[in-house]
C-alpha positions as semicolon CSV with decimal commas, in nm:
position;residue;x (nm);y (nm);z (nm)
1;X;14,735;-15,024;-22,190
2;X;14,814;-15,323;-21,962
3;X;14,768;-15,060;-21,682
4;X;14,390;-14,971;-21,798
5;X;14,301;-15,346;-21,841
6;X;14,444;-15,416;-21,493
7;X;14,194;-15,159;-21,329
8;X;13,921;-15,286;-21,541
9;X;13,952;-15,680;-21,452
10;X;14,044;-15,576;-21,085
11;X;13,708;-15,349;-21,050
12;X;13,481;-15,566;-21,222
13;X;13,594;-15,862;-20,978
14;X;13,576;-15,697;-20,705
15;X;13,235;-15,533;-20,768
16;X;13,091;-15,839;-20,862
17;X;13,201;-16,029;-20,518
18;X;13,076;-15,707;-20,309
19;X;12,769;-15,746;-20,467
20;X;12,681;-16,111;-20,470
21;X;12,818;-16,044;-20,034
22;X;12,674;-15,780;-19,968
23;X;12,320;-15,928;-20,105
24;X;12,403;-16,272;-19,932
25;X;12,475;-16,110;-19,589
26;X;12,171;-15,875;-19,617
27;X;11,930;-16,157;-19,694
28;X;12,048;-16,398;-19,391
29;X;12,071;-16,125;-19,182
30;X;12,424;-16,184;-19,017
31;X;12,443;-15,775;-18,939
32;X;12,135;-15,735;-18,817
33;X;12,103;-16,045;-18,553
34;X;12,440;-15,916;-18,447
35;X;12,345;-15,583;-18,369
36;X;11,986;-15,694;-18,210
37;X;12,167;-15,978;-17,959
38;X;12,427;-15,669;-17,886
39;X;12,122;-15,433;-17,762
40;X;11,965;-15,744;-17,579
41;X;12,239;-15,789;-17,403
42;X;12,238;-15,427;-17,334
43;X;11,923;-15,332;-17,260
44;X;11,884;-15,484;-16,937
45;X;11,816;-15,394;-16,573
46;X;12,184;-15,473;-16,463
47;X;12,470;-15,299;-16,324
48;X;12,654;-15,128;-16,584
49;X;12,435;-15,147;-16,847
50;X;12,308;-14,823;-17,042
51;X;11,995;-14,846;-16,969
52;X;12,016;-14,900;-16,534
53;X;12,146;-14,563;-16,469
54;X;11,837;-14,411;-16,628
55;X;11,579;-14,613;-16,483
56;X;11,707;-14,566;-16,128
57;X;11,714;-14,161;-16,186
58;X;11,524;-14,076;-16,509
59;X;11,658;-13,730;-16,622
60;X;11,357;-13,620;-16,821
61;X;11,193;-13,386;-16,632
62;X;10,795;-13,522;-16,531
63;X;10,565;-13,233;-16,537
64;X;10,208;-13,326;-16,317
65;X;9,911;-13,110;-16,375
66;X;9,571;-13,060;-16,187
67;X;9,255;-12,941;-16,369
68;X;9,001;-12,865;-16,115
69;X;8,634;-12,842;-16,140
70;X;8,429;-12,574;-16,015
71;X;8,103;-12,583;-15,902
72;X;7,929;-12,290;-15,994
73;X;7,476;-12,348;-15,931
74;X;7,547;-12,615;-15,630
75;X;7,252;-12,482;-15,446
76;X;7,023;-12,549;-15,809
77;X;7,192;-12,887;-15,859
78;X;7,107;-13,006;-15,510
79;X;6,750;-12,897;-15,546
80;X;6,738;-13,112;-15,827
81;X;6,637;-12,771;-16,077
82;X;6,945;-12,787;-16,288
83;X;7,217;-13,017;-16,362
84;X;7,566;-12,912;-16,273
85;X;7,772;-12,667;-16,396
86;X;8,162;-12,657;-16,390
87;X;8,402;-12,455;-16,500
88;X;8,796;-12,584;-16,539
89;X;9,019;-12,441;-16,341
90;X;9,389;-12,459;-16,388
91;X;9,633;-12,625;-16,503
92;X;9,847;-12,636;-16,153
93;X;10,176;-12,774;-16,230
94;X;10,392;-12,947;-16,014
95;X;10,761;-13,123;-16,132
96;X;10,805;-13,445;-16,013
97;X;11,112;-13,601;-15,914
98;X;11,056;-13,991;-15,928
99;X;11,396;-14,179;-15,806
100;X;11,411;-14,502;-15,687
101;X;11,554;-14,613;-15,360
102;X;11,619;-14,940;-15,213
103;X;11,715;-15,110;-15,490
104;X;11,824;-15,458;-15,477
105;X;11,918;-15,785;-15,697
106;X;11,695;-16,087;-15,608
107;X;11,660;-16,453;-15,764
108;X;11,986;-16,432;-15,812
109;X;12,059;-16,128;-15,997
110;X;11,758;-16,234;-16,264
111;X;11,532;-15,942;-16,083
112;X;11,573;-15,665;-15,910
113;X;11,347;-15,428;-15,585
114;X;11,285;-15,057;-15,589
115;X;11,034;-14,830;-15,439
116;X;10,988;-14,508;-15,674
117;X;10,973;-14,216;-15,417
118;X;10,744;-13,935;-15,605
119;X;10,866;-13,543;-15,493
120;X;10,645;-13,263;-15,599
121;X;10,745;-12,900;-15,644
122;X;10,515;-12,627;-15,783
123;X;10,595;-12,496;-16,106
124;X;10,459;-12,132;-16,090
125;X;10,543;-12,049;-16,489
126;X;10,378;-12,331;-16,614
127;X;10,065;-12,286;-16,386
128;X;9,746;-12,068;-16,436
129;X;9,653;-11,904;-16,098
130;X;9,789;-11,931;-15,730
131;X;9,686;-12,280;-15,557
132;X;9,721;-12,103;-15,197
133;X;9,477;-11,856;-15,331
134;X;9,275;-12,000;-15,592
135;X;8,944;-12,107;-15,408
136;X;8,733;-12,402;-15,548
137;X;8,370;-12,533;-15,509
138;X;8,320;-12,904;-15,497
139;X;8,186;-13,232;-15,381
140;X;8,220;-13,245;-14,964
141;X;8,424;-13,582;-15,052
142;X;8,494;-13,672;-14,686
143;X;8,141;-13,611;-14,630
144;X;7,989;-13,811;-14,896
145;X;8,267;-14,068;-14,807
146;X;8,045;-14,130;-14,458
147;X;7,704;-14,178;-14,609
148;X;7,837;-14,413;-14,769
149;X;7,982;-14,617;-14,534
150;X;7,711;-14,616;-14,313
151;X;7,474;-14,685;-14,624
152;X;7,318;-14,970;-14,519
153;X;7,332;-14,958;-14,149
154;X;6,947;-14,858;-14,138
155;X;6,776;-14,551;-14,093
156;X;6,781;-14,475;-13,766
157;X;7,143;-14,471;-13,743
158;X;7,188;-14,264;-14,086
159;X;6,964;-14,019;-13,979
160;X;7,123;-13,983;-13,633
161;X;7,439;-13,955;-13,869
162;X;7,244;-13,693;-14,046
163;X;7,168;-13,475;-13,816
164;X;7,502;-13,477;-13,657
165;X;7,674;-13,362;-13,994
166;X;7,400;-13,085;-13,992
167;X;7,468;-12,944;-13,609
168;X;7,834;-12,922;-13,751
169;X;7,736;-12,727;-14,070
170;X;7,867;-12,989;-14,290
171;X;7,694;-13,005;-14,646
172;X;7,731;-13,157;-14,976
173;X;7,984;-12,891;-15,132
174;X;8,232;-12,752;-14,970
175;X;8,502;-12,455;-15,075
176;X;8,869;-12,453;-15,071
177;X;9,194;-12,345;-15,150
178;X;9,400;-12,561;-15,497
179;X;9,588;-12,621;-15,214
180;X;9,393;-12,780;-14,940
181;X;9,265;-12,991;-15,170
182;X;9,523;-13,105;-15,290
183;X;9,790;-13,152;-14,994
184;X;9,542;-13,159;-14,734
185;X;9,308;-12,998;-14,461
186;X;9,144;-13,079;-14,144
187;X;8,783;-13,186;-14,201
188;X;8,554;-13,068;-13,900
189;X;8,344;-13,439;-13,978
190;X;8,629;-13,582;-13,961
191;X;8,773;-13,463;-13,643
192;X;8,452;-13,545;-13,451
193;X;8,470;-13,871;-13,584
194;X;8,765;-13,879;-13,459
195;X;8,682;-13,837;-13,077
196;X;8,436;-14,140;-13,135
197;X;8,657;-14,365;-13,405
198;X;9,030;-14,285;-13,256
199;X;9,133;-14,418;-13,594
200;X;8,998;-14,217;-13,862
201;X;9,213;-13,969;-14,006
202;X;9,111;-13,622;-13,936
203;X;9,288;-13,491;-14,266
204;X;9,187;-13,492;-14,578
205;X;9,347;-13,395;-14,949
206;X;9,339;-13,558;-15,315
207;X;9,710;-13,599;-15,278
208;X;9,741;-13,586;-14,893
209;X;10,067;-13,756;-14,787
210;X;10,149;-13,819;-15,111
211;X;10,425;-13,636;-15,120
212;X;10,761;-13,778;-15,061
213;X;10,586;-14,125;-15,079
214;X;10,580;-14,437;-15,301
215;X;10,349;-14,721;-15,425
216;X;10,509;-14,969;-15,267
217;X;10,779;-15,161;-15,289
218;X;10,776;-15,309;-15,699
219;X;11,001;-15,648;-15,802
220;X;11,022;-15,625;-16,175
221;X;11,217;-15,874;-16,425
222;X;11,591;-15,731;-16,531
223;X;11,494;-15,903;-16,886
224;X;11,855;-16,041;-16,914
225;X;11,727;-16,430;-16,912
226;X;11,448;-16,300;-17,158
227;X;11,456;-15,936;-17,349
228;X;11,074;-15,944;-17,363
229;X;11,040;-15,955;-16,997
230;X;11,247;-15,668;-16,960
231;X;11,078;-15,413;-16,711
232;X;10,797;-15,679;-16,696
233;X;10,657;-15,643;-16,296
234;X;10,665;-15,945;-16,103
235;X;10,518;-15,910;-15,756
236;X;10,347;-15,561;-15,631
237;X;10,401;-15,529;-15,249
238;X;10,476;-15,827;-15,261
239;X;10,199;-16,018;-15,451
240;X;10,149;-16,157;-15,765
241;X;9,826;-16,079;-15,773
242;X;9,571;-15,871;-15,674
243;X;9,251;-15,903;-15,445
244;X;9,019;-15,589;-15,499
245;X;8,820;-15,770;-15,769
246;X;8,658;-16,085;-15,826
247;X;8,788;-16,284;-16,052
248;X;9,130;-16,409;-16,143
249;X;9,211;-16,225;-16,492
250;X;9,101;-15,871;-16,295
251;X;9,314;-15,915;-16,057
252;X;9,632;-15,984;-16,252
253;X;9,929;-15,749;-16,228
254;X;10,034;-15,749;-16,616
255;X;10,319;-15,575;-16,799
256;X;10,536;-15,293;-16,672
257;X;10,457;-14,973;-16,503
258;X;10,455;-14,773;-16,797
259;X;10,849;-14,696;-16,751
260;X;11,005;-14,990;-16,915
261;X;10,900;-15,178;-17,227
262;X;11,142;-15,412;-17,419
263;X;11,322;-15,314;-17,723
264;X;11,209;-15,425;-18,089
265;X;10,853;-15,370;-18,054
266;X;10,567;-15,371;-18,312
267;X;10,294;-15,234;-18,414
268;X;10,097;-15,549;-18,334
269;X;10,170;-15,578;-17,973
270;X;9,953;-15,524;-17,719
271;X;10,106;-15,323;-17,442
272;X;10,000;-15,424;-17,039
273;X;10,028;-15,143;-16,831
274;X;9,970;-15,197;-16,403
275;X;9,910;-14,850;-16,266
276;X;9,868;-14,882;-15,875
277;X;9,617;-14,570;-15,887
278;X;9,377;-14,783;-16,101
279;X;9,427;-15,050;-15,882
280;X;9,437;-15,268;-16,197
281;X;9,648;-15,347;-16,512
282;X;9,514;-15,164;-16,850
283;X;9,682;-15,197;-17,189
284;X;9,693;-15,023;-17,515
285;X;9,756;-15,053;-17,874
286;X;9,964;-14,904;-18,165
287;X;9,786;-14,576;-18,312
288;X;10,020;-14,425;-18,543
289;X;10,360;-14,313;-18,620
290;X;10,538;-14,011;-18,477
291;X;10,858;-13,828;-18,412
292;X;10,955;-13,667;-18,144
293;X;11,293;-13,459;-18,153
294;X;11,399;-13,707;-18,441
295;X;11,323;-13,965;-18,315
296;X;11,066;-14,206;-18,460
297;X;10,825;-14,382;-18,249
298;X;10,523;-14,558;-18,208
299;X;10,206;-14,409;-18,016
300;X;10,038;-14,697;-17,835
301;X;9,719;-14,594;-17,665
302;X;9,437;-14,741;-17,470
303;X;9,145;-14,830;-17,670
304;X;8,773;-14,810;-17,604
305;X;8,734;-15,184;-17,472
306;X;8,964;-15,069;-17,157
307;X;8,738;-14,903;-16,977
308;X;8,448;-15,112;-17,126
309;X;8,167;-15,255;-16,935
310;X;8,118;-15,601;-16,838
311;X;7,833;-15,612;-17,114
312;X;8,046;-15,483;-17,384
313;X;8,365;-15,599;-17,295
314;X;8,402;-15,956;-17,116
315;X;8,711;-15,885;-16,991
316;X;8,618;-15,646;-16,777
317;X;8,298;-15,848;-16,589
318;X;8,552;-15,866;-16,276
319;X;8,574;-15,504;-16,223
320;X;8,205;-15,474;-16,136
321;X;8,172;-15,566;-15,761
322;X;7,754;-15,548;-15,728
323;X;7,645;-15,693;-16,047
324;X;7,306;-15,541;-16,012
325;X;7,485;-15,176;-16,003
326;X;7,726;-15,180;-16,286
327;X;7,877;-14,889;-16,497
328;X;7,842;-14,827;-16,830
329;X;8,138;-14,786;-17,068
330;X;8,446;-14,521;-16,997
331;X;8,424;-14,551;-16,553
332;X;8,555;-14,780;-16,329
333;X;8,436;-14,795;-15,950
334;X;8,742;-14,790;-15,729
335;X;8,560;-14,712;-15,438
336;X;8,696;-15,132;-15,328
337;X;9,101;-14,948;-15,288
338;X;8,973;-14,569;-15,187
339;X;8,866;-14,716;-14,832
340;X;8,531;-14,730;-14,916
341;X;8,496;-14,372;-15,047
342;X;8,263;-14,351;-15,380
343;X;8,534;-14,306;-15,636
344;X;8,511;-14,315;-16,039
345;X;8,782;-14,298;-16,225
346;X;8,764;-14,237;-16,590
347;X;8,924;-14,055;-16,878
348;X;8,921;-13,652;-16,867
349;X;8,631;-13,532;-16,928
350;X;8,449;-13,876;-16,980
351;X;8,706;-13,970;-17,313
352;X;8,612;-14,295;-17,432
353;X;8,318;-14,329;-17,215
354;X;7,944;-14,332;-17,225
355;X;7,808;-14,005;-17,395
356;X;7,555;-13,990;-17,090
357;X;7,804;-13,934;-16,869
358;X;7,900;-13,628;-17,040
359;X;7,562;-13,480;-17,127
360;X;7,473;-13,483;-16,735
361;X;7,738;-13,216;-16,688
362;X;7,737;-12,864;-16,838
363;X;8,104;-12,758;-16,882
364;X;8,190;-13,123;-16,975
365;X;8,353;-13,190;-17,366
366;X;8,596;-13,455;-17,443
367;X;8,829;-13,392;-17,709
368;X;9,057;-13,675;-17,833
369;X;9,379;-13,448;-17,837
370;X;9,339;-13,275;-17,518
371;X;9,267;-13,595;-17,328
372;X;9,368;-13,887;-17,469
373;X;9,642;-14,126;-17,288
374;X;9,963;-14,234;-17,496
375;X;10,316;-14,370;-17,485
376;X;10,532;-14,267;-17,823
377;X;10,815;-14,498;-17,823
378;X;11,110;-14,587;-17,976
379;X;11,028;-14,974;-18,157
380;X;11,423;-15,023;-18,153
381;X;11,505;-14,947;-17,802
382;X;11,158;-14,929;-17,643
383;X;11,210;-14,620;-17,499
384;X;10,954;-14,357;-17,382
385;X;11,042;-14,040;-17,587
386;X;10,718;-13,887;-17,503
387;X;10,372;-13,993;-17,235
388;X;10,061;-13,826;-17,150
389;X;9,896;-13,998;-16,878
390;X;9,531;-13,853;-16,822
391;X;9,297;-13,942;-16,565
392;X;9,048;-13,816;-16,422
393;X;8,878;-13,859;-16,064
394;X;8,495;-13,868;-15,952
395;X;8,264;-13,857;-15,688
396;X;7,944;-14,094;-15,727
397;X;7,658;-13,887;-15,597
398;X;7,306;-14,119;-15,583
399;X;7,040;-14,061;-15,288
400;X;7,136;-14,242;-14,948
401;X;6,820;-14,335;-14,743
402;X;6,827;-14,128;-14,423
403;X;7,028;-13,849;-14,552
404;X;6,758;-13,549;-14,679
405;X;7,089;-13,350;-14,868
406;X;7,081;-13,635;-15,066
407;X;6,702;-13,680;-15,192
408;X;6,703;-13,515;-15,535
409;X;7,033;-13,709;-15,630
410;X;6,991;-13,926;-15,911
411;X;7,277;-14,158;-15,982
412;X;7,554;-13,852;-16,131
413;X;7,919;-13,960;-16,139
414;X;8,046;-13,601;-16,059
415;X;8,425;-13,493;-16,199
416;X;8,631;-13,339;-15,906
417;X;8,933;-13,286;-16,089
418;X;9,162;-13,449;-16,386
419;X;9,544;-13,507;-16,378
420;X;9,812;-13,480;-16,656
421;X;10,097;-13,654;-16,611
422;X;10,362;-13,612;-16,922
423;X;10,725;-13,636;-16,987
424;X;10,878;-13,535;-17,325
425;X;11,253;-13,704;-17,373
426;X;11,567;-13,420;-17,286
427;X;11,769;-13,302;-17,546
428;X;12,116;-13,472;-17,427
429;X;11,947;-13,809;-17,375
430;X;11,797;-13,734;-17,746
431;X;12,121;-13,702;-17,906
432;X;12,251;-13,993;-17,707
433;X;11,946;-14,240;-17,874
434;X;11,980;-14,095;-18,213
435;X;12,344;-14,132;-18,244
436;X;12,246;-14,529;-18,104
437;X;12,003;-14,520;-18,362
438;X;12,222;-14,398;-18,625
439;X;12,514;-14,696;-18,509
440;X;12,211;-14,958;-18,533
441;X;12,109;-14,849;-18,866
442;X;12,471;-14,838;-19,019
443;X;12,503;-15,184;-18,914
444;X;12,178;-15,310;-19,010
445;X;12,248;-15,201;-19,354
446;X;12,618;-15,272;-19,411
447;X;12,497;-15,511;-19,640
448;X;12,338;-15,311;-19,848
449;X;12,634;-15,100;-19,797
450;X;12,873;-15,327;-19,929
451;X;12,645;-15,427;-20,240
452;X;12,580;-15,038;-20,373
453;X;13,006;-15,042;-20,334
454;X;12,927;-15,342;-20,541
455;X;12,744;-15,148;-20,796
456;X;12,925;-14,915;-20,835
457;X;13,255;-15,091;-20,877
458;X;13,079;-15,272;-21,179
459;X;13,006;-14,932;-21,308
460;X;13,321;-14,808;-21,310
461;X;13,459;-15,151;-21,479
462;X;13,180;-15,127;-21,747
463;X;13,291;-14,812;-21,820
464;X;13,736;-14,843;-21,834
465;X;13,605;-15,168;-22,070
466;X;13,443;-14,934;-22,284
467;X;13,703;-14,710;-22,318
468;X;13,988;-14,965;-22,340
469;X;13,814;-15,077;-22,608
470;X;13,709;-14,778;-22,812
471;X;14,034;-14,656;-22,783
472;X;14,246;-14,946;-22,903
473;X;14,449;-14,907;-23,187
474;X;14,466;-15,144;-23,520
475;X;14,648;-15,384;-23,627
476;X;14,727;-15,327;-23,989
477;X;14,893;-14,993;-24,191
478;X;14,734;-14,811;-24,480
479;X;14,898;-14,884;-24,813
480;X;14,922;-14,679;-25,124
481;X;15,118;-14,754;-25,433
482;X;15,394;-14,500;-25,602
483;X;15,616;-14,560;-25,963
484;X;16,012;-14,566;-25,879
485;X;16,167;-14,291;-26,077
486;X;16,412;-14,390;-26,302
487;X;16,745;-14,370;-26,261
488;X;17,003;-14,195;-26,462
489;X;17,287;-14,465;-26,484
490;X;17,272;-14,683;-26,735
491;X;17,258;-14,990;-26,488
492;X;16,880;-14,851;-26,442
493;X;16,808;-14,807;-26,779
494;X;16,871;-15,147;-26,869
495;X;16,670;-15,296;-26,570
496;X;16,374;-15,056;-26,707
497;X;16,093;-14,884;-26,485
498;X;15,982;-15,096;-26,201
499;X;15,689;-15,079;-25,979
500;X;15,806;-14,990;-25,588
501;X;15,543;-15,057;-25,258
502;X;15,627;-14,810;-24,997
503;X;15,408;-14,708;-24,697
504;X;15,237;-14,341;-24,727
505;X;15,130;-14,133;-24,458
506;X;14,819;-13,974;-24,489
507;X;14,833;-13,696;-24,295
């Protein structure tokens, strides 16, 4: 009995100070703080943390894809009878290696240098067609690229221009290998340019001496001073700032490069993103929830207003160089960083963009799944698990004065080809974030922990009191009364019959 009270006393105490702890602790939020300042301190471009290793080598493998665009009525389109029609070819999909070398500590230790060196290698299982092989009809880039530098100049010297390009055969389309396009070719314009400009470069390829190359050399923050600044870039080639466009919040180099985003993030954040191939910062927003190999994330993706025009989007007045000639929504001119060549860039297939754009070009359809840009990452660790990066590039075609190919153009920002870049997270560094994950939530919630012990405890008390109780036995006997027999003796005989009290057992 003394036992059974013991355990009772003992588990009711006990549950009663888990609980009232474990809710205290959970509602100041000792566990959590001390698990958050633990991955602050961890996640941090430093020697030795877990997170430098990574970013220096990442081992996910990064898959880049071409879709091309063939021409197939050139001869109609040019005549001005029929508007183009393309058919995709591809994907052609290369693995990219993307280490970083030269990597250094600056400002003492609080950032640190490294050029990311890009390696391609064709990927022949995850490729439709043969890019030696595989021919392709489109846009005479290099070219077009000429009329319009010497647009302008007047028309004698555009038609003596002119009727060079035409001795030489040169046209407005032009037909190649996946390859040559890509990686490079020599450009009979070019080359005679050559003889007269010693500096022009003969070659010419989407990608040409992009292999084996970087961006330049990036400084970014290590985020150990601040945790939101971690991965945050602070001078490209070494500038703060850029100097393509014309005014001050265009030319800002904001956030990361699309690598690195601090940890703890939410769903209200706005996301800067600089992407050298823009030549400008974009930035994106939360869209929804996901999970990728267990893992929960956050897909952030760039909204409408990104590519926005001046008109609709204020932000974006400092992107348009020639007021008089602006886009409309969903293209940016980057013709300012191409070297004067008449480059668009927009979304594949004219995503998020001006439906005109689209309905100039048969063959043309966006669809939000198949080319849409988006990060999914981690909130705790922010972490890429998963990235599409879609982009695609164009050729503005309008009439040039002095160049007859060129007189039944009318203003058509033509799609040469769109790129996929995407990276899904690898299975071992998977398992490595969800047992982190796992850790952060058990001590995130050893509060609540502690109070359901708490509970429980009081359970099991309520429960031994119950049954202490109930099973208690009373403190008085039954009674019964019974007559004393007499007695044979005389001695009883003389005392007479007499009533007795004796206990009875009722069994």
């Amino acid at each position: 009995m003394r036992k059974g009270s013991c355990c009772m006393f003992t588990s009711g105490i006990l549950g009663a100070l888990l609980l009232v702890t474990g809710i205290g602790l959970f509602w100041s939020g000792v566990f959590q703080n001390l698990i958050h300042n633990k991955l602050k301190r961890e996640i941090t471009l430093t020697e030795g943390s877990k997170v430098f290793a990574t970013w220096k080598n990442p081992p996910p493998p990064v898959f880049m894809q071409f879709f091309f665009f063939n021409v197939t009525n050139p001869d109609a389109f040019l005549k001005g009878e029929a508007k183009p029609h393309l058919t995709e070819m591809g994907p052609y999909t290369f693995r990219e290696y993307r280490p970083k070398h030269n990597v250094s500590f600056v400002d003492n230790g609080t950032k640190v240098a490294a050029y990311t060196h890009k390696i391609f290698v064709f990927v022949r299982e995850k490729s439709v067609g043969d890019p030696s092989v595989d021919m392709v009809t489109t846009v005479n880039i290099p070219a077009v690229a000429v009329m319009n530098r010497v647009k302008g100049a007047g028309f004698w010297i555009s038609s003596g221009i002119s009727m060079y390009m035409g001795s030489i055969g040169t046209t407005m389309f032009m037909t190649h290998t996946v390859d040559e396009l890509l990686w490079g070719f020599k450009d009979p314009l070019l080359s005679r340019l050559k003889t007269i400009k010693p500096d022009t470069e003969e070659y010419f390829g989407i990608m040409y001496n992009k292999n084996g190359s970087d961006d330049g050399e990036f400084v970014y923050h290590t985020g150990e001073q601040n945790y939101l600044d971690f991965g945050r870039i602070y001078t490209w080639k070494g500038e703060k700032m850029l100097s393509f466009w014309k005014s001050s919040q265009s030319n800002m180099i904001n956030g990361s490069d699309g690598s690195a985003f601090h940890p703890f993030l939410t769903k209200e954040e706005r996301l800067n993103v600089f992407t050298p191939d823009l030549c400008r910062s974009i930035h994106m927003r939360f869209e929804k929830e996901v999970e990728v190999k267990g893992i929960p994330a956050y897909r952030f993706t760039p909204p409408r207003d990104v590519l926005a025009s001046g008109k609709n989007n204020p932000e974006n007045e400092g992107f348009c160089l020639t007021p008089k000639k602006c886009l409309d929504d969903g293209v940016l001119d980057v013709s300012v960083c191409r070297k004067g060549a008449p480059v668009v860039v927009s979304f594949p297939h004219f995503h998020l963009g001006d439906k005109k754009y689209a309905d100039a070009i048969d063959g043309i359809s966006p669809v939000h799944e198949h080319h849409q840009t988006f990060l999914d990452l981690n909130p705790t660790m922010g972490m890429p698990v998963r990235a599409m990066k879609r982009a695609q590039i164009n050729i503005h075609l309008e009439r040039v004065t002095g160049f007859p190919l060129t007189r039944n153009l009318n203003s058509t920002i033509f799609p040469i080809v769109f790129l996929n870049e995407s990276v899904v997270i690898d299975d071992a560094s998977a398992a490595r974030i969800q047992k982190l994950l796992l850790v952060v939530t058990l001590v995130s919630y050893f509060p609540l922990i502690l109070a359901a012990l708490g509970v429980i405890l009081l359970f099991v008390a309520i429960i031994l009191a119950y049954r202490f109780y109930k099973n208690k036995p009373s403190a008085k006997k039954d009674t019964s009364y019974a007559p004393v027999s007499a007695k044979a003796d005389d001695q009883d005989e003389k005392n007479g019959t007499f009533i007795g009290m004796t206990p009875v057992d009722k069994s």
